[in-house]
NULOFI-808236 format. One record per residue (C-alpha): residue number from 1; residue in one letter; x, y, z. Coordinates in pm, 1 decimal. Layout:
+-----+-----+----------+----------+----------+
!   n ! res !        u !        v !        w !
+-----+-----+----------+----------+----------+
! NUM !   A !        X !        Y !        Z !
...
+-----+-----+----------+----------+----------+
//
This chain:
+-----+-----+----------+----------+----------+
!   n ! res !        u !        v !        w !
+-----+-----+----------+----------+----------+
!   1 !   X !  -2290.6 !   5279.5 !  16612.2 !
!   2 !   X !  -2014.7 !   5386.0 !  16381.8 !
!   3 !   X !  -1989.5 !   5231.1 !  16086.2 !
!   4 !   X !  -1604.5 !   5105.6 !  16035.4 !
!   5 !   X !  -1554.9 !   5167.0 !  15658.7 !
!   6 !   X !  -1719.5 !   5492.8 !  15677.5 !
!   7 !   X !  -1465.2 !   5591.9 !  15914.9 !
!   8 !   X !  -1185.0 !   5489.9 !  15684.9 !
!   9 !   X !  -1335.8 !   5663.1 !  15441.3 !
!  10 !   X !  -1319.4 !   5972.7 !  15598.2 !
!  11 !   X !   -963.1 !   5921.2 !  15695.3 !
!  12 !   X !   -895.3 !   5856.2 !  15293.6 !
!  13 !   X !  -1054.8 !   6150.0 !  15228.5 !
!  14 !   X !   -781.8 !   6378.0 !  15456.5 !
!  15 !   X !   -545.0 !   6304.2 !  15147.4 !
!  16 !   X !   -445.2 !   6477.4 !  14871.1 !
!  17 !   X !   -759.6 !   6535.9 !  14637.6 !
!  18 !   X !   -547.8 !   6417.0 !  14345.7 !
!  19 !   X !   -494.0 !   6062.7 !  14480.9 !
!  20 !   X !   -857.5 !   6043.3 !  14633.5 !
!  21 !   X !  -1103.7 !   5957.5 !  14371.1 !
!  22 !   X !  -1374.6 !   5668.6 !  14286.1 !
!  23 !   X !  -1086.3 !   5434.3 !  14229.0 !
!  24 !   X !   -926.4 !   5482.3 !  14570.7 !
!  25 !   X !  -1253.1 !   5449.3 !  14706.2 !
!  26 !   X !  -1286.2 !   5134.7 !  14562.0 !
!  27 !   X !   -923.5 !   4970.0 !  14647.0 !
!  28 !   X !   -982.3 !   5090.0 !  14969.1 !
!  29 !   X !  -1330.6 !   4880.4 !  15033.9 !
!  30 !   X !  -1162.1 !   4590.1 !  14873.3 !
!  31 !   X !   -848.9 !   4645.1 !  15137.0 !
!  32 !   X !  -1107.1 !   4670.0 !  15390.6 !
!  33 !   X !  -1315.1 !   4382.3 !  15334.7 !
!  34 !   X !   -987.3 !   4166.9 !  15260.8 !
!  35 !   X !   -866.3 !   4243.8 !  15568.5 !
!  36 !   X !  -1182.7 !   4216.9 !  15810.1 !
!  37 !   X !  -1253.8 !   3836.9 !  15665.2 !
!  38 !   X !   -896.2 !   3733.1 !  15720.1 !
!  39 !   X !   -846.9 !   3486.5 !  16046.6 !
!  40 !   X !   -729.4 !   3665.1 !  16394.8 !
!  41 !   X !   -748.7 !   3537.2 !  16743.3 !
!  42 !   X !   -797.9 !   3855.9 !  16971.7 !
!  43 !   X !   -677.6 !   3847.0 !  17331.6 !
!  44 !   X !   -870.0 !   4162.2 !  17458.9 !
!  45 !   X !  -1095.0 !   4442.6 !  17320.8 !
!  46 !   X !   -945.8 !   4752.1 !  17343.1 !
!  47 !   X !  -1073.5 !   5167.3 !  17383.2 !
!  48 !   X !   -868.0 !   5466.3 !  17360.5 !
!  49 !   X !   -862.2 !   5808.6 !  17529.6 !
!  50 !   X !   -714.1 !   6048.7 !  17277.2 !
!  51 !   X !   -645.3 !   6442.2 !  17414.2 !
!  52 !   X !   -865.0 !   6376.3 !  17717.1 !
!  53 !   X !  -1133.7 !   6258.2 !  17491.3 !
!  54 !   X !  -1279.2 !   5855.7 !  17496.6 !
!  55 !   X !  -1324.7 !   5632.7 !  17186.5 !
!  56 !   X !  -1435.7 !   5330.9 !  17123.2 !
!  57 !   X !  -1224.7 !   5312.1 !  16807.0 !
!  58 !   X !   -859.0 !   5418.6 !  16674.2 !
!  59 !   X !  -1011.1 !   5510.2 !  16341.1 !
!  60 !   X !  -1253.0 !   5730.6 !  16496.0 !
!  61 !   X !  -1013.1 !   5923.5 !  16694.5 !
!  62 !   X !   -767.6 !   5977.6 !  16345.8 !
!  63 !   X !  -1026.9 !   6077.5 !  16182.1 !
!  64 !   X !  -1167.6 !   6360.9 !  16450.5 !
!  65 !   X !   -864.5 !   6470.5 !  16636.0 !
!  66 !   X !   -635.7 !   6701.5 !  16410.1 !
!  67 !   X !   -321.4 !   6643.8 !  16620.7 !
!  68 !   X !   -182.5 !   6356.9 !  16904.0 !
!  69 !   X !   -106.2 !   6542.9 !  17219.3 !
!  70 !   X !   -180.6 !   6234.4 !  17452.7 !
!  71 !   X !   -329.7 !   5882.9 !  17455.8 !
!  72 !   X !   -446.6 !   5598.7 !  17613.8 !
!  73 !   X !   -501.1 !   5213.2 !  17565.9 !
!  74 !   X !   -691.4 !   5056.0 !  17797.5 !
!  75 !   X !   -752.4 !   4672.4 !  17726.6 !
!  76 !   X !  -1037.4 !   4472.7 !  17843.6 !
!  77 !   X !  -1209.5 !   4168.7 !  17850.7 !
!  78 !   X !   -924.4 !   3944.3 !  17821.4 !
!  79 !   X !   -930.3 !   3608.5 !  17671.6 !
!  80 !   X !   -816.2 !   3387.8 !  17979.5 !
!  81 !   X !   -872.0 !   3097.8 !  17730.9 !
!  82 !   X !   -610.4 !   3181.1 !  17452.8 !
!  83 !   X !   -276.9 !   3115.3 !  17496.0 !
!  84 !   X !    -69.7 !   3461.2 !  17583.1 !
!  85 !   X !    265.8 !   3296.5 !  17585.3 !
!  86 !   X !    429.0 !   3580.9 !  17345.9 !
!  87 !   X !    201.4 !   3838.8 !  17473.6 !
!  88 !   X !    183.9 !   4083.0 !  17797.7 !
!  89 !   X !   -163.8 !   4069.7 !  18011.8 !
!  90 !   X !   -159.4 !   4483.4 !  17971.1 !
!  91 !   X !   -458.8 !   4687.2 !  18142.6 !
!  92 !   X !   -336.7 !   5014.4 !  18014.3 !
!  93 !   X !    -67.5 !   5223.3 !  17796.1 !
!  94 !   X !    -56.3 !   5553.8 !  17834.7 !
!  95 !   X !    126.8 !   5832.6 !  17626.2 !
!  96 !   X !    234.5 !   6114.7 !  17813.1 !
!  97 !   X !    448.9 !   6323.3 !  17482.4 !
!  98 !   X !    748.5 !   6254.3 !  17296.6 !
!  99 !   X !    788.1 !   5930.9 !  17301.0 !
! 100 !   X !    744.1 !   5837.2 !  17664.2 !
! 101 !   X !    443.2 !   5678.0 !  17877.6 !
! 102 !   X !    369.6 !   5368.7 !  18079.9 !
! 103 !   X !    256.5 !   5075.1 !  18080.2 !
! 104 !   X !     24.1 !   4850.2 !  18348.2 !
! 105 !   X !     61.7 !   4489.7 !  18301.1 !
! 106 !   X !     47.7 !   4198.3 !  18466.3 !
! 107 !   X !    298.7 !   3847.6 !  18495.8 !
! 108 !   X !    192.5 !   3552.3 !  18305.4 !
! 109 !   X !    343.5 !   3222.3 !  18359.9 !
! 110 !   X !    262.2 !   2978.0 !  18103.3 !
! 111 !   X !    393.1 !   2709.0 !  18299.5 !
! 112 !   X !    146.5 !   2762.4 !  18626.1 !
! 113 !   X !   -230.4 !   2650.3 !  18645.8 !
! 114 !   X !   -307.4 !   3025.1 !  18747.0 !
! 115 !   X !   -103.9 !   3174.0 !  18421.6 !
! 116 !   X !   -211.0 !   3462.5 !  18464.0 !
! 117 !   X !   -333.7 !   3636.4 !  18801.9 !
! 118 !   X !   -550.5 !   3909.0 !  18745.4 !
! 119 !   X !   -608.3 !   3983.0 !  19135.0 !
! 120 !   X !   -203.0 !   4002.6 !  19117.3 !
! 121 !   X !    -45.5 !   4361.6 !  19212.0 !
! 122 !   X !      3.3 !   4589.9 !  18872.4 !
! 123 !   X !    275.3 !   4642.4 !  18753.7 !
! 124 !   X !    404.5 !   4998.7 !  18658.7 !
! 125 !   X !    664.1 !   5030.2 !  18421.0 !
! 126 !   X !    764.3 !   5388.9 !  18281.1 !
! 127 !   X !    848.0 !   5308.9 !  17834.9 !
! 128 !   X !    987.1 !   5455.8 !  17543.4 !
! 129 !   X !    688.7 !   5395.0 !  17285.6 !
! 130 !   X !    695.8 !   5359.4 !  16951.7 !
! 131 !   X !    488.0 !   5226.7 !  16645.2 !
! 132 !   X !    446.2 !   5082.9 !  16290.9 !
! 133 !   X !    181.6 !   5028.4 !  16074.6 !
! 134 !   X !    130.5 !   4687.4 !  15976.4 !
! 135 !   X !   -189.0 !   4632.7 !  15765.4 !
! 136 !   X !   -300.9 !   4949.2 !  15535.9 !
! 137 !   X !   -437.3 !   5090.1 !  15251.6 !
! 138 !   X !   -229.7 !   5375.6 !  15106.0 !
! 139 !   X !   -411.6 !   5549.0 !  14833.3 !
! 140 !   X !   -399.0 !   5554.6 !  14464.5 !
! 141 !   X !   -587.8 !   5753.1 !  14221.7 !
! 142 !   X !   -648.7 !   5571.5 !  13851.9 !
! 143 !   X !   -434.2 !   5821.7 !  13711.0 !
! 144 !   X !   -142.6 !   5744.9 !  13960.2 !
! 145 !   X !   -176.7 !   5342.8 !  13890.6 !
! 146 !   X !   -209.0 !   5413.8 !  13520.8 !
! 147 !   X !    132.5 !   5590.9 !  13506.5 !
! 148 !   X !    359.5 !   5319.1 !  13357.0 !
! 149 !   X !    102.6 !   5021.0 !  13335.9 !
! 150 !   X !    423.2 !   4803.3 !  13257.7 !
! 151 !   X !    609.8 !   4823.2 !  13550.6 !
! 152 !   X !    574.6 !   4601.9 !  13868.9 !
! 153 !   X !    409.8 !   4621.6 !  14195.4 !
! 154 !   X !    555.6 !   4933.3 !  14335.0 !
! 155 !   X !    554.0 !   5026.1 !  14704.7 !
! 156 !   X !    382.0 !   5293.3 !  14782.5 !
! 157 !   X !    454.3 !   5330.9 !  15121.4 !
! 158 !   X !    743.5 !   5231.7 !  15353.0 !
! 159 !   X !    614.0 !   5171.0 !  15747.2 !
! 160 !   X !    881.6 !   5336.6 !  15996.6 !
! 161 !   X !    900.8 !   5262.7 !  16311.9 !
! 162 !   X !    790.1 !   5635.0 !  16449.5 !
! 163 !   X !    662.9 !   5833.0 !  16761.6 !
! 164 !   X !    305.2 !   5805.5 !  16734.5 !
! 165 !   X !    265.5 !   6166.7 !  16735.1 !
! 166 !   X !    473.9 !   6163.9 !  16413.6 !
! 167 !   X !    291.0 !   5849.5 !  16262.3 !
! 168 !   X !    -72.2 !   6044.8 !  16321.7 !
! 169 !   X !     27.3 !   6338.9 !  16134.1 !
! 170 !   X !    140.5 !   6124.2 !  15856.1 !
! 171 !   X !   -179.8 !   5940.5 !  15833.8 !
! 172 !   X !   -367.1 !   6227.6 !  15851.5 !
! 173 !   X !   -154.0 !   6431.8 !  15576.6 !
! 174 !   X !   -187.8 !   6089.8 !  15360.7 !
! 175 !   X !   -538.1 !   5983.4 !  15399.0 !
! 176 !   X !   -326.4 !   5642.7 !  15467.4 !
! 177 !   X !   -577.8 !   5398.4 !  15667.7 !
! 178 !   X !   -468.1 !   5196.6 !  15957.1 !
! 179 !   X !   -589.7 !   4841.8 !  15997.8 !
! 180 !   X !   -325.4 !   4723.0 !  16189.6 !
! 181 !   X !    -81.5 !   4851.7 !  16368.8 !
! 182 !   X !    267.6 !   4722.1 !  16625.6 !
! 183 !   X !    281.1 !   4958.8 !  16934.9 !
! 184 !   X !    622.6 !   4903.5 !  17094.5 !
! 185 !   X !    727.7 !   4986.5 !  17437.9 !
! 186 !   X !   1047.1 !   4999.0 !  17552.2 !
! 187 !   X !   1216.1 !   4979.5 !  17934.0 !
! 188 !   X !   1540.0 !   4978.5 !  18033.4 !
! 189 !   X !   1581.6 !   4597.7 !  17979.2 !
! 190 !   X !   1313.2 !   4474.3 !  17760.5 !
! 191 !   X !   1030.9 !   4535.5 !  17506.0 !
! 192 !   X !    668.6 !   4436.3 !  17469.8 !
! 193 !   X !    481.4 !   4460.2 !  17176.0 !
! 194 !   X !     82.5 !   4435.2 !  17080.8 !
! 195 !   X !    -41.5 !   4405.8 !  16758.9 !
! 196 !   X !   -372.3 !   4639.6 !  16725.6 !
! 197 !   X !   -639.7 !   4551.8 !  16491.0 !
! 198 !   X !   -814.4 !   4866.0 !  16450.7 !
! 199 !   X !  -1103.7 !   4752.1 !  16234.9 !
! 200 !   X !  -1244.3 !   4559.6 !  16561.3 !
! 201 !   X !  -1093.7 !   4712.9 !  16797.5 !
! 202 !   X !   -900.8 !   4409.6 !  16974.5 !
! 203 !   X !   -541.5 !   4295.8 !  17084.3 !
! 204 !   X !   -451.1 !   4040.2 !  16875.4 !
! 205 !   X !   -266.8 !   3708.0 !  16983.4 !
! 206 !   X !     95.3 !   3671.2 !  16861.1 !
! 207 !   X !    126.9 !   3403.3 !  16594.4 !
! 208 !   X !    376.3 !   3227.5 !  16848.3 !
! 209 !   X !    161.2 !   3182.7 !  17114.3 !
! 210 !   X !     93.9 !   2752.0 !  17125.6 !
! 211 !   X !    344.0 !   2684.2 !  16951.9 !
! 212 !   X !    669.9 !   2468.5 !  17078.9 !
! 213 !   X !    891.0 !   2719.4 !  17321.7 !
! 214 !   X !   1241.0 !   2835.8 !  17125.1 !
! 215 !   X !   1541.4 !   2694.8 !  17215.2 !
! 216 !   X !   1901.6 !   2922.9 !  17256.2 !
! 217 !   X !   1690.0 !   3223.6 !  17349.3 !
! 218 !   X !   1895.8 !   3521.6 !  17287.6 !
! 219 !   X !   1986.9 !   3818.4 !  17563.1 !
! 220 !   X !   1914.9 !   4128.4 !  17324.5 !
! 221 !   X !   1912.5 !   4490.9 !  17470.8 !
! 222 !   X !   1697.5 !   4757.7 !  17415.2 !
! 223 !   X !   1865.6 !   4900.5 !  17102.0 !
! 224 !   X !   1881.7 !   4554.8 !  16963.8 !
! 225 !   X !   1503.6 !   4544.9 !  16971.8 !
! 226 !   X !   1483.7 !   4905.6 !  16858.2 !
! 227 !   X !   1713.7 !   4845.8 !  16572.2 !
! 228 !   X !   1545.4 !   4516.5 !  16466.4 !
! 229 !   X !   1180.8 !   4725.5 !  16472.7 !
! 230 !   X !   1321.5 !   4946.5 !  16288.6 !
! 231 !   X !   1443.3 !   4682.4 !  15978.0 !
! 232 !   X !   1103.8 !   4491.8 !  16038.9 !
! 233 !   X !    891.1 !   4760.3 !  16015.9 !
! 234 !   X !   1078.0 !   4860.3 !  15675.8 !
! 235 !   X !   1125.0 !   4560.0 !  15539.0 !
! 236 !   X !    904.4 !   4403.4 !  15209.5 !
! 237 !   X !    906.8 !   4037.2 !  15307.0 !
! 238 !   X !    688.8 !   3734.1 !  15265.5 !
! 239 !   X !    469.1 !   3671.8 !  15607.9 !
! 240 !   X !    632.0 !   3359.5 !  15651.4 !
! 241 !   X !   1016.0 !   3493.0 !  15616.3 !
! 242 !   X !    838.3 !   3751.8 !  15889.0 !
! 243 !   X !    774.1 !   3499.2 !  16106.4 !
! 244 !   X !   1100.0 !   3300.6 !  16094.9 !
! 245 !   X !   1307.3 !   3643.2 !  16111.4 !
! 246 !   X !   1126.7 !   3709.8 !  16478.8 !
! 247 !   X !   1206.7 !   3344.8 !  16555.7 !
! 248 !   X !   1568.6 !   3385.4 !  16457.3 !
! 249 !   X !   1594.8 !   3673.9 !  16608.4 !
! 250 !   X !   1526.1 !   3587.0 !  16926.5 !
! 251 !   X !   1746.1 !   3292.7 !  16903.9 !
! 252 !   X !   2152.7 !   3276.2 !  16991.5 !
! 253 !   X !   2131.8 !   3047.6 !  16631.4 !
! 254 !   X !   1894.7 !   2811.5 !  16497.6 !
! 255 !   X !   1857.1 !   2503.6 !  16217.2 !
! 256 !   X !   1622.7 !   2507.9 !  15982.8 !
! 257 !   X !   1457.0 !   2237.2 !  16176.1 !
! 258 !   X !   1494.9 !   2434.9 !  16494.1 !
! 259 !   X !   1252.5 !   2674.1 !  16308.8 !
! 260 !   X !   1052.6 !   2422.7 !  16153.1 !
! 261 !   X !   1005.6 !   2268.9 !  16477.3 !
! 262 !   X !    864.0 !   2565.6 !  16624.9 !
! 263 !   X !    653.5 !   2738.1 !  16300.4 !
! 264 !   X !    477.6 !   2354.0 !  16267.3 !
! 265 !   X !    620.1 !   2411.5 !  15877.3 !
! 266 !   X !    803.7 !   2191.1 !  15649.5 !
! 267 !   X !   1249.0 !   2210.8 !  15661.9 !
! 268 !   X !   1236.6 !   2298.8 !  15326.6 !
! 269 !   X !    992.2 !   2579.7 !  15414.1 !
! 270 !   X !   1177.3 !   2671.2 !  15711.4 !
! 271 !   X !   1519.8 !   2684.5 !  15490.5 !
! 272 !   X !   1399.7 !   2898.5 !  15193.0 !
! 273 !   X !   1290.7 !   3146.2 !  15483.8 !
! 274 !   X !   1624.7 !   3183.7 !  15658.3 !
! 275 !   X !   1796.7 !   3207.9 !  15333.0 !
! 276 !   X !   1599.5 !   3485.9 !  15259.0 !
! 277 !   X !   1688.7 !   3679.1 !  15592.9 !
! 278 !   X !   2049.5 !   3581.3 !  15508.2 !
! 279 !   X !   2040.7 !   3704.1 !  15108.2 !
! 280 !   X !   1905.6 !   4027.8 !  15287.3 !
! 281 !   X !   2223.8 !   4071.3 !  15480.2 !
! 282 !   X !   2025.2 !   4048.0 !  15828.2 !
! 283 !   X !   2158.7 !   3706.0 !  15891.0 !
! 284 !   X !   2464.4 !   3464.8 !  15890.6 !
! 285 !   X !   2475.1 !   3126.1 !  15796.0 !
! 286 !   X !   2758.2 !   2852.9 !  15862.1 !
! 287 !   X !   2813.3 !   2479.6 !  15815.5 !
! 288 !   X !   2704.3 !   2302.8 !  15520.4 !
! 289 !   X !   2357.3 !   2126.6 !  15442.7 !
! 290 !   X !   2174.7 !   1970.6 !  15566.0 !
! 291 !   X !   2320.7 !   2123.3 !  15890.7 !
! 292 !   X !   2335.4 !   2500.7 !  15839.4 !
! 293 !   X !   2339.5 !   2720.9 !  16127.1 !
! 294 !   X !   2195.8 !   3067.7 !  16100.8 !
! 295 !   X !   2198.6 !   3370.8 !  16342.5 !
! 296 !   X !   2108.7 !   3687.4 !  16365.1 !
! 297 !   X !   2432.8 !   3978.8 !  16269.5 !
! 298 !   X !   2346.9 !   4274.3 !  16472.6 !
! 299 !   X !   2595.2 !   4476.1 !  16378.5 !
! 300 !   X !   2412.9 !   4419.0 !  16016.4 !
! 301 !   X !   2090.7 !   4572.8 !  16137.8 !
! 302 !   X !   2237.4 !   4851.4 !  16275.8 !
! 303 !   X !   2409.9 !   4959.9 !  15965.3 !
! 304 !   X !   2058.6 !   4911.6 !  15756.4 !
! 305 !   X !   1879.1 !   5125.0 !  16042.4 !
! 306 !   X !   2165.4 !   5405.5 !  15927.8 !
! 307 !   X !   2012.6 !   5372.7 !  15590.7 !
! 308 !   X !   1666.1 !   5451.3 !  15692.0 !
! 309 !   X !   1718.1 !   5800.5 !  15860.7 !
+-----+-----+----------+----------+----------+
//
């Protein structure tokens, strides 16, 4: 068997020699082993077929396969006792090029004894795919980090939400390592994502799944979600303003309790959050307190996605 950290070693080691030395070596093992002892729930395990080749893991593919001419996910094993409320029973993505593929899923009803039929009919749904690394280490020789010891954390890299083609070659031409990463697929009227951990090869369970059903769910459209992956993927926020900015986002308008309510956090919590989202210009807030109402401003995300091409 293939041992995981070896393999992101040798995708570190595809980057420039000048940011590759013992200290990267040893930021990334501490990024590693941060990562693989933090709490997930996995839905399914996952393998990949990469330019007509199978592997059991992501890594292992990045690190072998020069370029991304075609893939596929195939998930299996699923975890019929988790909840999959936020997530799409998927038996396979495929990549055919530029952007396009199709996905094989299934319907899940959270409100039926069955949920989720697996002797169902597939369902065959041609997608616009897309993807954003979520969980990394990007790497940093000494002499880098030793630049201007006085300044703050700076951000070394900013995710975009990219063909995967295009987000392979960067990895590769980084010596970037994936832990986690946010494949979006888009039809003509919605979007499913899947959050990939790539050090165990799983699907991992959206954070929403359990939790108490939203309330004004909002009609969005396909560039709605595209331009709101797009801000998300770029954005530097704090997990829990994350969390509350899908919430709100998927929401006509909300309270602070409303999102309280549904995150199982505190108001106060819940408020600093959405003030966040709406000191970042992503949001709108009216009425006074305690009885603020926020919403998402479209129009506001689609000017910041101008700013990132």
């Amino acid at each position: 068997m293939v041992n995981t950290l070896e393999l992101c070693q040798a995708i570190l080691r595809l980057g420039p020699e000048e940011e590759v030395d013992f200290h990267a070596e040893k930021e990334l093992k501490r990024a590693f082993l941060e990562y693989k002892a933090a709490p997930k729930k996995a839905l399914a395990d996952s393998m990949f077929l990469v330019n007509g080749k199978e592997y059991g893991s992501l890594l292992e593919a990045i690190a072998v396969e020069e370029n991304l001419e075609n893939a596929g996910i195939r998930f299996l094993k699923p975890n019929m006792k988790e909840n999959w409320d936020y997530n799409t029973p998927t038996k396979t993505i495929a990549l055919m090029g530029k952007g396009m593929g199709r996905v094989e899923h299934f319907s899940y009803d959270g409100f039926s004894l069955d949920k989720w039929d697996r002797h169902q009919h597939i369902q065959r749904e041609n997608v616009m795919i897309r993807a954003f690394i979520t969980r990394f280490y990007y790497p940093e020789s000494i002499k880098s980090k030793s630049e201007d010891p006085l300044a703050g954390p700076k951000r070394l890299y900013i995710p975009k939400l990219l063909l995967l083609e295009e987000l392979w070659e960067h990895i590769r031409s980084t010596g970037m390592v994936p832990f986690e990463i946010r494949i979006c697929t888009y039809t003509k009227n919605s979007r499913y994502t899947y959050d990939l951990d790539l050090v165990n090869n799983t699907m991992l369970k959206d954070f929403r799944g359990g939790q108490a059903p939203l309330q004004n769910k909002a009609k969005r459209t396909v560039i709605d979600y595209l331009n709101f992956d797009t801000v998300f993927a770029a954005t530097d926020m704090r997990d829990m303003v994350k969390r509350s900015f899908i919430n709100l986002f998927e929401m006509e308008k909300a309270t602070a309790f409303d999102i309280s309510h549904s995150m199982n956090i505190t108001d106060q919590m819940a408020m600093n959050a959405l003030n966040s989202i709406v000191y970042r210009g992503f949001a709108e807030k009216e009425g006074v307190a305690p009885r603020e109402v926020y919403s998402i401003n479209p129009e506001a995300l689609s000017e910041q996605v101008k700013q990132f091409e």
